[in-house]
C-alpha positions in Angstrom: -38.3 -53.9 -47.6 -38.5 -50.6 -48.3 -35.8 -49.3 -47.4 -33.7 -52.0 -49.3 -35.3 -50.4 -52.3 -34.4 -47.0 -51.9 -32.1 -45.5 -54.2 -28.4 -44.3 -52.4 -27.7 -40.7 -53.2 -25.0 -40.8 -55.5 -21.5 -40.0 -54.1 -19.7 -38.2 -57.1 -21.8 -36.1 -59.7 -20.6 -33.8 -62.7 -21.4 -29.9 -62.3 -22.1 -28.5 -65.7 -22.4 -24.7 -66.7 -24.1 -24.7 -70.8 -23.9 -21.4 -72.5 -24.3 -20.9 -76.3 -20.4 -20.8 -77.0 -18.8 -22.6 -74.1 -18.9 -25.4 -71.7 -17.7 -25.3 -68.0 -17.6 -28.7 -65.9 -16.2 -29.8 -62.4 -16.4 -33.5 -61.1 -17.2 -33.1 -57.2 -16.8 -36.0 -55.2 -18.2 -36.4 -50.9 -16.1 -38.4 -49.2 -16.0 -38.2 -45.4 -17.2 -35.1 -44.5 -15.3 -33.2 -47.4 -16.1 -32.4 -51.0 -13.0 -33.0 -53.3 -12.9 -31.2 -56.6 -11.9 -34.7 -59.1 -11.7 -33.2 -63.0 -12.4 -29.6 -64.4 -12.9 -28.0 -67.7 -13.4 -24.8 -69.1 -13.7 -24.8 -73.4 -15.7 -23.6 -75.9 -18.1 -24.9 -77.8 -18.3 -24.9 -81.8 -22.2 -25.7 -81.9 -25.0 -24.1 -79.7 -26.7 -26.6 -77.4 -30.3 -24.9 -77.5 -30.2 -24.6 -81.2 -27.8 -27.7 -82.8 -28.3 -30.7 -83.5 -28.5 -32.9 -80.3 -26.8 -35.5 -82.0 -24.1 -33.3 -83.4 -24.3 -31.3 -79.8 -23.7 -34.4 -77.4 -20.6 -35.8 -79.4 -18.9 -32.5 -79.0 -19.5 -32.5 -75.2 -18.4 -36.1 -75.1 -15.1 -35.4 -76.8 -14.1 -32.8 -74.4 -15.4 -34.7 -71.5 -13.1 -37.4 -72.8 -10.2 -35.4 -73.5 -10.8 -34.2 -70.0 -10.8 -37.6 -68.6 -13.7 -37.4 -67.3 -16.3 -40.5 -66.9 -18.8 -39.9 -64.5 -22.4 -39.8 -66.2 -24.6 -38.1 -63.5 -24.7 -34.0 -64.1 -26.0 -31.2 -62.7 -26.9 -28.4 -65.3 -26.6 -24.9 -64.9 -28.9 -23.6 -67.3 -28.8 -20.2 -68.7 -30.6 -17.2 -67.0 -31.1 -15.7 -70.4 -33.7 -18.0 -71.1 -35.7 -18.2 -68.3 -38.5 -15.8 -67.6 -39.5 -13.9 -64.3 -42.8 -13.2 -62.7 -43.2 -11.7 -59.0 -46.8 -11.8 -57.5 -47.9 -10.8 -54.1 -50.1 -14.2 -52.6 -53.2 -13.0 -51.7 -54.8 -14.7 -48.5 -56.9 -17.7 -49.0 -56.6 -21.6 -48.5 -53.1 -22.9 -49.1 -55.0 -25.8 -51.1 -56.1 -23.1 -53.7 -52.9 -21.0 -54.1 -51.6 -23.7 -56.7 -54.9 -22.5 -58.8 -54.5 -19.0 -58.2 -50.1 -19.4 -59.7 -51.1 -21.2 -62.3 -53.8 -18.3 -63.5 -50.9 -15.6 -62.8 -48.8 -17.5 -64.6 -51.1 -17.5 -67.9 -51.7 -14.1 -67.5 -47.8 -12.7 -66.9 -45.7 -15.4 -69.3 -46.1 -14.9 -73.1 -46.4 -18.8 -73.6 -49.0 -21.5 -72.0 -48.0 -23.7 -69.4 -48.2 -26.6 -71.9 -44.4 -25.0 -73.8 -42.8 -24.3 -70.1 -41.2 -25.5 -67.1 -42.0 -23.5 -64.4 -40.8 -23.5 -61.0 -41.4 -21.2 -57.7 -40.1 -20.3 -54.6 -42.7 -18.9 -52.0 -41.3 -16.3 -49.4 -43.2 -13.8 -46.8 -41.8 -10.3 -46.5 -43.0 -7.1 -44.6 -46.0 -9.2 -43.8 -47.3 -10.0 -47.2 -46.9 -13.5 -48.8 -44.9 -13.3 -52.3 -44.3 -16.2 -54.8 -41.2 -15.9 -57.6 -42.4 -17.8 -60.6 -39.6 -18.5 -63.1 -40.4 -20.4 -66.5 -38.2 -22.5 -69.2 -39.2 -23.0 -72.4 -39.6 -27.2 -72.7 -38.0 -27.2 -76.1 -35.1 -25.4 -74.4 -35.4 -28.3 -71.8 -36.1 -31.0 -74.2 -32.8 -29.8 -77.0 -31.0 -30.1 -74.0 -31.9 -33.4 -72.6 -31.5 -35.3 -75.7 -28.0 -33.3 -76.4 -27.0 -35.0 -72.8 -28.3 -38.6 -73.7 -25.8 -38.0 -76.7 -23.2 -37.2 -74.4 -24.0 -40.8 -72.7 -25.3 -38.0 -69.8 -27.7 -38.2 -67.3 -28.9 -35.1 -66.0 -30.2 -35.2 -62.1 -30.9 -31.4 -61.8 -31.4 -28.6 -64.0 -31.4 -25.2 -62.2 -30.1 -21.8 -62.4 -26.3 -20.7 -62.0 -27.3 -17.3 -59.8 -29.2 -18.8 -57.9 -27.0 -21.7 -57.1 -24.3 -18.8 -56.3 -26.6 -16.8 -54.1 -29.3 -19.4 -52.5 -32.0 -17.4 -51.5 -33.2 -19.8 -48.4 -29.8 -18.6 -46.7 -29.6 -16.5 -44.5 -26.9 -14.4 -45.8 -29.0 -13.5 -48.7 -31.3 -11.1 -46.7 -31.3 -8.2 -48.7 -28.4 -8.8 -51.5 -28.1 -8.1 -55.0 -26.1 -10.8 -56.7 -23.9 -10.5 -59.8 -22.0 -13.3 -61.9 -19.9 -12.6 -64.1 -19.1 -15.6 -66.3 -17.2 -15.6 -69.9 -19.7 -14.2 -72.3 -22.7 -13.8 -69.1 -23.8 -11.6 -66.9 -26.9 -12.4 -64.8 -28.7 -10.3 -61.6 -30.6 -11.5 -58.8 -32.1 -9.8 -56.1 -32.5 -11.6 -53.1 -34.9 -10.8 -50.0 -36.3 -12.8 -46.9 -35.7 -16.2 -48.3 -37.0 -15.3 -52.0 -36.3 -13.9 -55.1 -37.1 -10.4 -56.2 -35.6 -9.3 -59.9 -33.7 -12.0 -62.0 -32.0 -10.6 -65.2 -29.4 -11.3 -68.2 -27.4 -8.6 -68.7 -24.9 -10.4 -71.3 -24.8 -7.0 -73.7 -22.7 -5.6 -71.1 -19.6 -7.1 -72.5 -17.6 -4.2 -74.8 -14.3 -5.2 -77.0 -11.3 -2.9 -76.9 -8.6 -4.2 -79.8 -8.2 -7.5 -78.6 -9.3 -7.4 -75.1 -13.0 -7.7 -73.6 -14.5 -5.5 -70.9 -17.3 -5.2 -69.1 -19.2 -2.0 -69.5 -19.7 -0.2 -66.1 -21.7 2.8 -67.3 -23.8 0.2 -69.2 -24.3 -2.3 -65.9 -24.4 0.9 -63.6 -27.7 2.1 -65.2 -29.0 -1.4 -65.7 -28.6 -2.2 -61.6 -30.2 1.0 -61.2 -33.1 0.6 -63.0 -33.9 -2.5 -61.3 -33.6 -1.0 -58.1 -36.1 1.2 -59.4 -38.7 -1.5 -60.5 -38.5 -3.2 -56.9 -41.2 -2.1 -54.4 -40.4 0.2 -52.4 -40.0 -2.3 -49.2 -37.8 -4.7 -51.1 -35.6 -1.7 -52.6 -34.8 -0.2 -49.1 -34.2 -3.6 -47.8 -30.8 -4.5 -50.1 -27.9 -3.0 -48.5 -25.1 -5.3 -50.1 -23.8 -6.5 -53.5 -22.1 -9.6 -54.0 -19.9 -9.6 -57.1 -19.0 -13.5 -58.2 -16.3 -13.8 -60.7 -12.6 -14.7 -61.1 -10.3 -13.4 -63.4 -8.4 -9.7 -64.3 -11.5 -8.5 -66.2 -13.8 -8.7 -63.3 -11.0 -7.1 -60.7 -10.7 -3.9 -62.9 -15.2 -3.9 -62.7 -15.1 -4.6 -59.0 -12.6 -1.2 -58.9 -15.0 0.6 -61.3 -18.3 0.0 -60.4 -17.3 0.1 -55.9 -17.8 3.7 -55.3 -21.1 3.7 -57.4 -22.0 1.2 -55.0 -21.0 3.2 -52.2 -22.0 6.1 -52.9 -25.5 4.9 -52.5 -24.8 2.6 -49.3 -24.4 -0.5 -50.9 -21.9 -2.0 -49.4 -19.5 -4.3 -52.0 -18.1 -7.7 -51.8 -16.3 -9.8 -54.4 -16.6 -13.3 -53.9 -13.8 -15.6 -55.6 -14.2 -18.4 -53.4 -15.7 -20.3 -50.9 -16.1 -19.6 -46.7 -15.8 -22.7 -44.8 -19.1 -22.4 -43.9 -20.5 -22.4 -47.4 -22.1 -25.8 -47.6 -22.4 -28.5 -44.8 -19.3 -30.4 -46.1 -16.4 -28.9 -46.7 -14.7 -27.9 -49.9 -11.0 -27.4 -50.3 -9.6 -23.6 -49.5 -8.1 -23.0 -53.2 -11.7 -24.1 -54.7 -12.6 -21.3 -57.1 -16.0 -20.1 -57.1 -18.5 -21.4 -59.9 -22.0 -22.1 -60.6 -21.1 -25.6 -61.5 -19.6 -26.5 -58.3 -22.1 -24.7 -56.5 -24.7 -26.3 -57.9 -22.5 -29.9 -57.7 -22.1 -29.1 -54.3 -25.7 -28.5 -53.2 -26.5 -31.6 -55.1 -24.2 -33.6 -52.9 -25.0 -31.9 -49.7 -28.3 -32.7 -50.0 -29.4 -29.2 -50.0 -31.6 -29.6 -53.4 -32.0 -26.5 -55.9 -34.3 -23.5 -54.6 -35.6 -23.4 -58.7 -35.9 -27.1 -60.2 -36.7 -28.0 -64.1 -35.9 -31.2 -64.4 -38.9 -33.1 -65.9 -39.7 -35.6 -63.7 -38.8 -38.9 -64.1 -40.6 -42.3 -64.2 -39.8 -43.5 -60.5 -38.1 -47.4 -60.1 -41.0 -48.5 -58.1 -43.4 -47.4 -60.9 -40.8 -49.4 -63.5 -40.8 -52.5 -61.2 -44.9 -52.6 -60.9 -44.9 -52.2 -64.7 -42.5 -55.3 -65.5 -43.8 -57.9 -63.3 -47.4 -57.0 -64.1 -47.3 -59.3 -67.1 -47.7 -62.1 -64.3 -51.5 -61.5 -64.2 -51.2 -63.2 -67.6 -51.0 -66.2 -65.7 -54.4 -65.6 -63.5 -56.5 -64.9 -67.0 -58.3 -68.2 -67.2 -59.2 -68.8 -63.4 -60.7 -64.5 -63.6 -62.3 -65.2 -66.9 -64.0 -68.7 -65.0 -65.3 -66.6 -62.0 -66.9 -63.9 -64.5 -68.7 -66.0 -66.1 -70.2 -67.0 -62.8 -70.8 -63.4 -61.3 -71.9 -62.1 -64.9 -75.4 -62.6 -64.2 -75.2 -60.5 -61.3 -73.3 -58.2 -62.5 -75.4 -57.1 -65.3 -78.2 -57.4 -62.9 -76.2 -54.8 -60.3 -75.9 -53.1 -63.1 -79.1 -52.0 -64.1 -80.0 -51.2 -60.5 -77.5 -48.8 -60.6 -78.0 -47.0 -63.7 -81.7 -46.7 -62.5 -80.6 -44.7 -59.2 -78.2 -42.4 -61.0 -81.3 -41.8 -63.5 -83.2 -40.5 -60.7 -80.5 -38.5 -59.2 -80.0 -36.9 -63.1 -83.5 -36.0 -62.7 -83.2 -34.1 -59.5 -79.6 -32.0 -60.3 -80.7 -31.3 -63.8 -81.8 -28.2 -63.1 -78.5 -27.1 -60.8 -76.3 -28.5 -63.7 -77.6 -25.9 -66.1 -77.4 -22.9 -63.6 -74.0 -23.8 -63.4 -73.4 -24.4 -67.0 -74.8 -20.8 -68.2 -72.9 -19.3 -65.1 -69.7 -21.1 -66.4 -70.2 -20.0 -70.1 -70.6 -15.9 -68.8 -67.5 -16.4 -66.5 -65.4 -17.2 -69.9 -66.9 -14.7 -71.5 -65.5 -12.3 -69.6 -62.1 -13.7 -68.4 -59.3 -11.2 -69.8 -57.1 -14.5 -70.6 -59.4 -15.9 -73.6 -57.6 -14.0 -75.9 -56.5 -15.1 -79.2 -55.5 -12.6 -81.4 -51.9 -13.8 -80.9 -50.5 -10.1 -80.0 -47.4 -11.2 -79.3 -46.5 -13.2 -82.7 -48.2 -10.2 -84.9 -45.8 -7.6 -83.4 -42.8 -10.0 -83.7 -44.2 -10.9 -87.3 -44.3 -7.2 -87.6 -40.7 -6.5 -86.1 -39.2 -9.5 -88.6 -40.9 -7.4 -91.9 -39.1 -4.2 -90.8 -36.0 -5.5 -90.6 -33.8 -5.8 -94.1 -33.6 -9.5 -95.3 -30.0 -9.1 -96.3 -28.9 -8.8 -92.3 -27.7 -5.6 -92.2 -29.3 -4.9 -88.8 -30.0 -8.1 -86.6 -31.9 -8.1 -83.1 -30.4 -9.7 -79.9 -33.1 -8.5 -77.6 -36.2 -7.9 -77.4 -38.7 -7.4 -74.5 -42.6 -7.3 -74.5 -44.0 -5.9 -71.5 -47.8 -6.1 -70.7 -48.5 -7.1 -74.8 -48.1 -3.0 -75.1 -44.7 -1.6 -74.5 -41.6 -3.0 -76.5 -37.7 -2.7 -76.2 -35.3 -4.1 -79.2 -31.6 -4.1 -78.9 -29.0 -5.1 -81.6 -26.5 -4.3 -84.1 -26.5 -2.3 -87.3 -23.8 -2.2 -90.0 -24.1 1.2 -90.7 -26.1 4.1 -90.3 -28.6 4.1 -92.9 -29.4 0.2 -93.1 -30.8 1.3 -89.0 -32.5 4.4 -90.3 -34.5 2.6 -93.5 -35.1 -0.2 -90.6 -36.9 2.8 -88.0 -38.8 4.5 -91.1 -40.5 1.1 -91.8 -41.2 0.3 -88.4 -42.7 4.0 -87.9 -44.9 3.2 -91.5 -46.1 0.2 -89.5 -50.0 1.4 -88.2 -50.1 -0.5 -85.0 -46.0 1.3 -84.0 -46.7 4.3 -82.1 -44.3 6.5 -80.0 -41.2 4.8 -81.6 -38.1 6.5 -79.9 -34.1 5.6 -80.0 -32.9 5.2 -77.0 -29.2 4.5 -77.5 -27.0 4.4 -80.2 -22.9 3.2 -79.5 -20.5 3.0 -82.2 -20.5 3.9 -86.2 -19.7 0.5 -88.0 -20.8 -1.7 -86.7 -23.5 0.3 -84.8 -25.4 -1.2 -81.2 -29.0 0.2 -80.7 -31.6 0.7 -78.7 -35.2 1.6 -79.5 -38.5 1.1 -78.1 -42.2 1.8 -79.1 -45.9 1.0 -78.3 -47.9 -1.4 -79.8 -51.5 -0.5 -80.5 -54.3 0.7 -82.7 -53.5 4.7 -84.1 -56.5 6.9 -83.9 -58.4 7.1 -87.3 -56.6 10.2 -88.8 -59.2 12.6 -90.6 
């Protein structure tokens, strides 16, 4: 009976890569040992899925699913790595049945936001004999602007995971040791791989320069970048990557490959640009002239059976749990023979009763003493726990940031990182020179700003920047 009741793993299932401006799809069907590439679609996108109107959002994706010919409703999503967060955290030993415990408080302490506004999902991995967990968060309204943008598209998402990471699957073996680049239309995201887990995950997307009327990607830029990852890793992981995997299709990523290989090499990294699949790839076969993709990738795992190493998909109310819930209204028709037999085993019932609240008296009695211990012990241990913190120092310095900028947008922001609630890096774009100077002259009038330095400056108008200060209390000046 069981078995009758399971759910068959769907057979054909729409791969979906979502980025602010565009939308990529493939229809993947298995059939016989083979996966067959149906429908695809590559356009972009006049509203913003994380930030539209779902409404407004899900009829723009229907239209060009439509126009497409496409019809099948089950999708995989590809979300995008530039909003996700990243936390690495060496496992300390102890019971497995506390290490859930232990993430959870790393995760409070290392993400900006509470575990109530994310998704969060991790991939444990052991490495030069220490155990190591990757956490990676998503904010839920991200999740949720998506979801209901999907149910607009007559959608129905069965996995939400990363593109990278569908790319370069960290449980394989070939990803011992590789640093993993995809190079999509307006993206560029990073991912170190190392014994079966992840190591550094970043969005590089400012990497993309125009020239007149064509876009490049800048090497210099994406040269330092890779290398100052490498420099954050610890020292076991760093020596451990000895190749680079560069996905992408298309003349703008060729002429990088050629640019960036003897930087590689010249450090013995050894290079490799992937534009589609091996045979081997997945346990059923795709077609030889399949170009390579997140969405099929992630399709394709789907399919295969192979599951997503980092999953945000809320979870779903199960069938079973749906069937229990709609044939529980036949209880209705025991009501009257239950309601007879309490009224017969009511006055032993309230008689049980009393016998029991008489025993758990006495035992009140005897732990009394023990439950206040505890209590005061609990009350010092809050006290002193560095995570009770509510003086909201992330929103003051971006409430501070937002005053310093002008209000008539000559300089905007399209980065900004906070690192240990202390040190932070801003990137954007200024239209000219002295809108970005006013800008730095109030943010160095700020009293919290110390240290404020410029650390790159491109162009004249408009103008991309760099800066980054410290946040913290000055010194009382006499």
């Amino acid at each position: 009976m069981i078995e009758v009741l399971k759910k068959k793993k769907p057979s054909t299932v729409l791969g979906l890569t979502l980025e602010k401006d565009r939308l990529e799809g493939i229809v993947l069907r298995r059939s016989n040992g083979s996966l067959n590439v149906l429908q695809t679609l590559n356009v972009p996108l006049a509203l913003n899925p994380f930030t539209g109107d779902p409404q407004l959002v899900g009829r723009e994706i229907r239209n060009h699913l439509d126009h497409a010919g496409v019809r099948e409703r089950r999708c995989a999503v590809c979300l995008p790595l530039s909003s996700a967060m990243f936390l690495l955290t060496e496992v300390p030993e102890m019971p497995e049945e506390d290490v859930a415990s232990f993430l959870q408080i790393e995760a409070e302490r290392g993400f900006p936001y509470g575990q109530d506004a994310l998704f969060m999902s991790s991939i444990r991995f052991r490495s030069h004999d220490k155990d190591y967990a990757a956490l990676v968060a998503i904010s839920r309204n991200n999740v949720s602007q998506i979801e209901a943008a999907l149910k607009a598209a007559q959608l129905k998402a069965v996995s939400f995971s990363l593109g990278i990471t569908a790319l370069q699957n960290p449980a394989k073996e070939k990803s011992k040791g590789v640093l993993a680049i995809a190079v999509g239309e307006n993206t560029v995201d990073l991912q170190v791989t190392c014994d079966g887990g992840v190591v550094a995950l970043r969005s590089l997307d400012e990497a993309f320069e125009v020239e007149g009327v064509r876009k490049e990607l800048s090497v210099d830029f994406l040269a330092r970048e890779i290398k100052i990852t490498r420099g954050q890793l610890r020292p076991e992981f760093r020596d451990s990557v000895r190749k680079v995997n560069i996905f992408g299709r298309g003349e703008m990523v060729r002429r990088f490959v050629s640019d960036i290989m003897p930087r590689f090499e010249a450090v013995g990294l050894r290079v490799d640009w992937i534009e589609g699949y091996q045979p081997d790839e997945f346990p059923k076969r795709l077609p030889p002239d399949a170009p390579v993709s997140s969405a099929l990738s992630l399709a394709a795992n789907y399919l295969c059976g192979s599951g997503s190493a980092l999953e945000f998909l809320p979870p779903k109310t199960r069938p079973w749990q749906q069937l229990t819930t709609r044939f529980s209204s036949r209880k209705l028709a025991w009501a009257s023979t239950a309601a007879a037999a309490l009224l017969l085993l009511g006055g032993g019932a309230l008689g049980f009763q009393q016998w029991q609240l008489s025993r758990l008296q006495t035992q009140w009695v005897g732990m009394e003493p023990k439950v206040k211990e505890l209590e005061a012990l609990q009350q010092r241990i809050k006290t002193f726990r560095p995570w009770f913190d509510d003086s909201f120092r992330s929103l003051t310095i971006l409430r501070k940031l937002t005053e310093a900028f002008p209000e008539e947008g000559l300089v905007t922001a399209k980065t900004l990182e906070i690192r240990d609630l202390g040190s932070v890096t801003c990137s954007g774009v200024a239209r000219d020179n002295q809108a970005f100077l006013k800008m730095l002259d109030r943010l160095r009038a700020t009293r919290e700003i110390t240290d404020l330095k410029v650390d790159q400056v491109r162009g004249k108008t408009p103008m991309q920047f760099t800066f980054n200060f410290h946040w913290g209390e000055r010194a009382n000046e006499n």
